[in-house]
N, C-alpha and C positions, 0 to 999 in steps of 0.2 A: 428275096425279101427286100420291101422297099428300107430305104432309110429311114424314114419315118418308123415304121414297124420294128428298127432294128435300134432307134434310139430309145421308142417306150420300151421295149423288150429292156432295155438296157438300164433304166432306171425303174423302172418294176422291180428288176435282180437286189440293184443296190438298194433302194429299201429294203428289202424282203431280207437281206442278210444285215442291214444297219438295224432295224427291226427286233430281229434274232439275237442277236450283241444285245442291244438291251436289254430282252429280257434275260437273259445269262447272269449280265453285271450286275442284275437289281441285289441289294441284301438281303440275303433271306439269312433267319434267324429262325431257332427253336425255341420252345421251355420246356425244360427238361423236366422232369418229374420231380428229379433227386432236390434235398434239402443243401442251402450251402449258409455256411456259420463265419463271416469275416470279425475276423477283429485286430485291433489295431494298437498296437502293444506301447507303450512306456516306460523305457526301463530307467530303474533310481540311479541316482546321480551317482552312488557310491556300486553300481553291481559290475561284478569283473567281467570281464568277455569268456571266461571259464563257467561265472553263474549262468550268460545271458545264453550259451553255448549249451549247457544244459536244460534249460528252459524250450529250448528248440526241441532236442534230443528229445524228453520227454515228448511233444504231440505226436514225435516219429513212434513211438513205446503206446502210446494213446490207441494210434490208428492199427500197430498189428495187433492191440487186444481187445478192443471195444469191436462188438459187432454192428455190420451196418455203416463205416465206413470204408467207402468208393476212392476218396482222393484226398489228398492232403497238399496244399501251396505254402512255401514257405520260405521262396525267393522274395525279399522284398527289394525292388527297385525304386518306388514313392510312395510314401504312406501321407494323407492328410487326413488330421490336420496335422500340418507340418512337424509340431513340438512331439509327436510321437516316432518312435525308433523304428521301430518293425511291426512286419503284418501277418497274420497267416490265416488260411482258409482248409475248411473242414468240408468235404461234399459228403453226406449224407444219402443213403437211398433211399429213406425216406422221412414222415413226419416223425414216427414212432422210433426209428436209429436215434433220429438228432435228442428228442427227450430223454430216448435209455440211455444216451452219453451224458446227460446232465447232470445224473445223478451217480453214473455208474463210478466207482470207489479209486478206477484209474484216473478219472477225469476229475474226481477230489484231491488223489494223491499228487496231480500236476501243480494244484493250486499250492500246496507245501514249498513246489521247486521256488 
């Protein structure tokens, strides 16, 4: 094989695998079906880390009784806008989970905590 034939051969390759690599890297991204419910919490200047602790506890009492939710987040690391304390998110399986939660008698009794 000439040299010539052996350096196109050679940079044919490297495209073809630099090529490859990009399309791998690209983002690819879904949308999930499921419903998801953020909110971003404020707690009063006077509430104990016992209330703010049970306030948590409660959405964990939410999700095993309420049908329909999938996941619950409840790590918060940043919440904006800033003057808010904590965050948490509720995923939903669907339109109809997130509504029956709305009303459902658990997700009143949270609102008590």
């Amino acid at each position: 094989m000439s040299r010539f034939l052996r350096t196109l051969f050679g940079i044919a390759t490297a495209s073809l695998v630099f090529l490859a690599g990009v399309a791998v890297g690209q983002n690819q991204y879904g949308q999930p079906k499921t419903v998801l419910h953020v909110v971003a919490l404020k707690w009063k200047a006077d509430a104990t880390d016992e209330q703010k602790q049970k306030a948590i506890d409660g959405i964990k009492e939410m999700a095993a009784t309420i049908p329909g939710i999938k996941n619950i987040w409840l790590k918060t690391d940043r919440v904006q806008p800033r003057e808010y304390s904590a965050a948490f998110a509720i995923e939903f399986e669907n339109r109809a989970a997130a509504d029956a939660y709305a009303e459902h008698p658990a997700h009143e009794a949270w609102y008590e905590i």
